[in-house]
N, C-alpha and C positions, 0 to 999 in steps of 0.2 A: 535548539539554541546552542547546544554545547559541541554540538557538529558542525556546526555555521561560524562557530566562533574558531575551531579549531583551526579549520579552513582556511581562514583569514589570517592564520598566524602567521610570523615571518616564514618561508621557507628554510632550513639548511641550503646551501649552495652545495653547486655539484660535488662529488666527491673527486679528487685528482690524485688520481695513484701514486704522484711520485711526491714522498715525501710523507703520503698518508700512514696511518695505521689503519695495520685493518681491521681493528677493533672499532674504529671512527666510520668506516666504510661498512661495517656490519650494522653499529646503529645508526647511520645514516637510511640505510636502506630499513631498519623494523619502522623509524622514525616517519619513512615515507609511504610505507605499506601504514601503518595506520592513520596518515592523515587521505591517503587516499580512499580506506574504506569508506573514513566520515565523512568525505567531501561527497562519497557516490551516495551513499547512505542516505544524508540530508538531499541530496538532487531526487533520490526515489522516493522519498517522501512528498517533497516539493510537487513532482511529476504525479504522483497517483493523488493528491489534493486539485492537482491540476483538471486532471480527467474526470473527475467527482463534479469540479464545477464545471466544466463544460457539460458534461450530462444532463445537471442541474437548468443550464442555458436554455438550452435547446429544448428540451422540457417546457419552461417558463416560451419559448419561443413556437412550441406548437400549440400551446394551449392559448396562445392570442392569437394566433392563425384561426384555430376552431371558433373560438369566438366572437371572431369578427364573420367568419359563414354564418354562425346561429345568427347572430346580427343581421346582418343583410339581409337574410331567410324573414324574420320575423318585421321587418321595416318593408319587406316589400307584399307580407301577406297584409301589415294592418294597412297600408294602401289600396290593398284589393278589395278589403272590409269596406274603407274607409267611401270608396267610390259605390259600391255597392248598394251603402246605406244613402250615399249621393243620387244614386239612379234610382232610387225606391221613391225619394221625397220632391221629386225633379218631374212626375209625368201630369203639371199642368194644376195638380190639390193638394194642399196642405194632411198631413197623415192624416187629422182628424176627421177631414172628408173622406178620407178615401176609407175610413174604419167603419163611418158610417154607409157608406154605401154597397159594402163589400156583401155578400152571402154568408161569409162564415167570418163575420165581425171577434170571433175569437182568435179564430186561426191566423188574420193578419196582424191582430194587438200581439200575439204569442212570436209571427214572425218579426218585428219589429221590436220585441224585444229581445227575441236573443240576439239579432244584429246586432244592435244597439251594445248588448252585456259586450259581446264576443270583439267587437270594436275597442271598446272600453280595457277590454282583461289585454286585447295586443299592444295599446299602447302604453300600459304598466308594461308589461314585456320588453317592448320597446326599450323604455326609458330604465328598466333597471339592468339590462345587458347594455347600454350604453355607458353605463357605473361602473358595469365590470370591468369592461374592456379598457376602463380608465384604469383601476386598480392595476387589473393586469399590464397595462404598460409602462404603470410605475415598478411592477416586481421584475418585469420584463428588463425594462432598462437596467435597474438594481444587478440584475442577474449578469446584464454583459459589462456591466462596472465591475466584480466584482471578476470576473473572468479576464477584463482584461490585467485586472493587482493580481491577480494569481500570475498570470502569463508570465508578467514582468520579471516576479519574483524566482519563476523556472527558470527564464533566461540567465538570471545571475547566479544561481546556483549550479546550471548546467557549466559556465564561464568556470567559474570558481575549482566544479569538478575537474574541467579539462585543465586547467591549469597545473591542479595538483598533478595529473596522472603526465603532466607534460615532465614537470620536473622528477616522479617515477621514472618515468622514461630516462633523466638523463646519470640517475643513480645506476638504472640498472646496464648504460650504456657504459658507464667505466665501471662497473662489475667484470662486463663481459671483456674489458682491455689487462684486467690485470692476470699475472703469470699464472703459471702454473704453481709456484711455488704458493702464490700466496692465495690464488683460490683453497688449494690445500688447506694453508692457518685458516680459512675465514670458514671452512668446510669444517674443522674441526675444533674451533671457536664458538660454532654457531652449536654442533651436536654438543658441547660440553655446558653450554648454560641451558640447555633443553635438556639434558640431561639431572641437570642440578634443580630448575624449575617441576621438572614431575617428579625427583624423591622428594623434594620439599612437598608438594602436594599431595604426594600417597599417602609420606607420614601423617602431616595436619593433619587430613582430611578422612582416615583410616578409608580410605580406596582399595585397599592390597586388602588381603585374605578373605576370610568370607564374608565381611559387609558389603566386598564387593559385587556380592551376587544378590543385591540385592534385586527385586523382581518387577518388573514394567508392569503397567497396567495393559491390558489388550490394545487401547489404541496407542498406547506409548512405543509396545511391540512394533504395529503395522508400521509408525513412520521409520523408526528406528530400520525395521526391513526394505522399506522404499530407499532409507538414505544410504544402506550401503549396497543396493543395487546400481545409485549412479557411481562407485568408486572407478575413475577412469575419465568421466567424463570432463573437459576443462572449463577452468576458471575463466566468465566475462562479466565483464560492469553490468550490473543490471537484470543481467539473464536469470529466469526462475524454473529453465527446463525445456524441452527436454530434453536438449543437446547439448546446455553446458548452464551452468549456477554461479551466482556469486555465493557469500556464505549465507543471507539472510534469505536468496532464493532460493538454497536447498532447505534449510529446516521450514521454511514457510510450505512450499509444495509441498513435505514429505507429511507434515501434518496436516495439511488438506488432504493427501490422500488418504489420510489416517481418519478423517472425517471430522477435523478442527482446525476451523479458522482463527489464526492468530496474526496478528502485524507484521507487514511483510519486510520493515526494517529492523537489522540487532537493535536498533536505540528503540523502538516501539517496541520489542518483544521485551527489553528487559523494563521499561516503563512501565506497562501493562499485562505483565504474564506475574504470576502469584512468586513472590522469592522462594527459596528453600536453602539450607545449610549444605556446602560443599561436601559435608560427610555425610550427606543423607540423599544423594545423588542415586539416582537410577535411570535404566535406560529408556530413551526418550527426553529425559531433563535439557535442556540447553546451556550452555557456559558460556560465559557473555565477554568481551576480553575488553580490557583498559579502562583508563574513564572516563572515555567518549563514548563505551558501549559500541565500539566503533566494530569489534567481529564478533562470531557468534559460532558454538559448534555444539553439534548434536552429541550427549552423550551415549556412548554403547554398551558401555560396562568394561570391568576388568581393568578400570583406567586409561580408558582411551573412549576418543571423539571421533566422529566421523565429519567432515567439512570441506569449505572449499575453501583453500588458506589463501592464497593472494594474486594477484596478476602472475602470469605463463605458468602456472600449477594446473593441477587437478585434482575433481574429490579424492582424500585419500584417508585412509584411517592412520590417526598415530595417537602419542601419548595425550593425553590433558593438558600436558608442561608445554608443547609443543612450540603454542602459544605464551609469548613471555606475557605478565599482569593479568594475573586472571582477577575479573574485578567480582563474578560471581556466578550465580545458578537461578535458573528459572524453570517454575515446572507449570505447562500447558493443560496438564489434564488432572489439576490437584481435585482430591475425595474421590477418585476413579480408584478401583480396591485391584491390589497385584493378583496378575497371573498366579496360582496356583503350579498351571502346570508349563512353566515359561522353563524355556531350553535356552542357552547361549546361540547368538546365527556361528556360523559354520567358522566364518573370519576371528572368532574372539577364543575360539576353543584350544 
């Protein structure tokens, strides 16, 4: 809800160089990157609810298919019965003549009656697959009602996305018109409050000296290892690997490859993954940015995150601060006991 709602806020209007500051042009653009995560954010959410119910459908939609074969199977064997027991009582004598006149007056009462049961038990069959397949056309139907409110709901949300990343586009497009001079300020505008946001964080949070080594659990290790093997690869909407990631699809992959499935959006990871205290951060933990939960990055240690920060970037490792509002920390694999014998990877040393 609170990435739907975001969504829907007014936009800022483009930024116009002449006349702007580029302090306005710098939040304009953090302002745009984070309604664009939660516009994608909420659309990947939307989307994988989407494919759940269609799976659901189609499910619901083979299993009335099958049922209606057991049906038909069983309405054309109690027919075969049915005529069967028709041509036994049809040659000219009532059963009871023909019981008594037969040689083995047991053996025809014996066939006659299991006809007769075996007649009886198919059309119970009959009639209570015919129940089913009611039932099931009521879940059946249920299932493509409820597939088509999902559908719906992707559509406006995919809208919604494209919108936002429409008006990214036109931040980032008078970005790229203004000078040199003033890429410069916004260059070193941008590393001075990333600079002020991760001493603020070190101190809080005692990050720096040896709490910062503090020790991953074995599978906190392996994702942490998978997510700084993608450093390089670029930033796309939606993408979870393995040619390029947003930020929720690198920590979601890298913990699956770690051998833990967690929610494949920041808003669902910080929703349902266990909190933990910004000073008690170890590698593997997650830090969740703003409060849309709108980005997400892997912690590595040493005071820095590995992630994919925002459209035409790449994963790349930097500080914590990196990201302005950090809104907090999540840990994936809490009561998992640290490494003993846990080394820094090579990049943090």
């Amino acid at each position: 809800m609170a990435a739907a709602a975001l969504a829907l806020q007014p936009l800022p209007a483009a930024a116009d160089p002449v006349g702007k500051p580029v302090s306005e042009l710098l939040r304009d653009l953090q302002v745009m990157y984070e309604k664009t995560e939660s516009a994608s954010d909420a659309y990947n959410k939307t989307a994988g609810k989407l494919a759940r119910q269609r799976k659901r459908t189609e499910t619901a939609e083979k299993a009335l298919s099958s049922l209606r074969s057991v049906l038909a199977e069983a309405r054309r064997e109690a027919g075969s019965l049915a005529r069967q027991q028709y041509r036994r009582g049809d040659v000219g004598l009532p059963p009871v003549v023909q019981l008594l006149l037969t040689r083995e007056p047991r053996n025809a009462m014996d066939g006659l009656h299991l006809l007769t049961r075996a007649s009886d038990h198919q059309a119970v069959t009959v009639r209570r697959l015919v129940a089913g397949e009611k039932r099931q056309r009521q879940l059946t139907a249920r299932a493509r009602k409820a597939l088509a409110r999902q559908q719906r709901l992707a559509d406006r949300k995919e809208e919604q996305r494209d919108t936002v990343r429409s008006r990214l586009r036109q931040v980032e497009r008078t970005l790229a018109s203004l000078s040199d001079e003033q890429l410069s300020r916004l260059r070193t505008m941008e590393n001075a409050q990333q600079t002020s946001t991760q001493r603020t964080l070190m101190s809080a949070h005692e990050l720096n000296g040896s709490k910062a080594l503090r020790k991953p659990s074995r599978t906190g290790a392996r994702a942490v290892s998978f997510a700084l093997r993608q450093i390089g690869k670029p930033y796309r909407f939606g993408a979870r690997g393995p040619g390029a990631y947003d930020c929720s699809g690198l920590t979601s992959k890298a913990w699956a490859q770690a051998g833990r499935s967690i929610p494949r959006t920041s808003q669902g990871q910080w929703k349902k993954l266990r909190r933990v205290p910004m000073n008690q951060l170890r590698p593997g933990d997650l830090v969740v940015y703003y409060r849309s939960a709108s980005h997400v990055a892997m912690y590595a240690g040493q005071g820095k995150v590995v992630h994919a920060p925002w459209p035409g970037s790449d994963v790349t490792l930097s500080p914590v601060g990196a990201v302005p509002s950090v809104r907090g920390a999540v840990r994936p694999d809490e009561g998992r006991p640290p490494m003993e014998d846990y080394r820094l990877p090579g990049p943090l040393r």
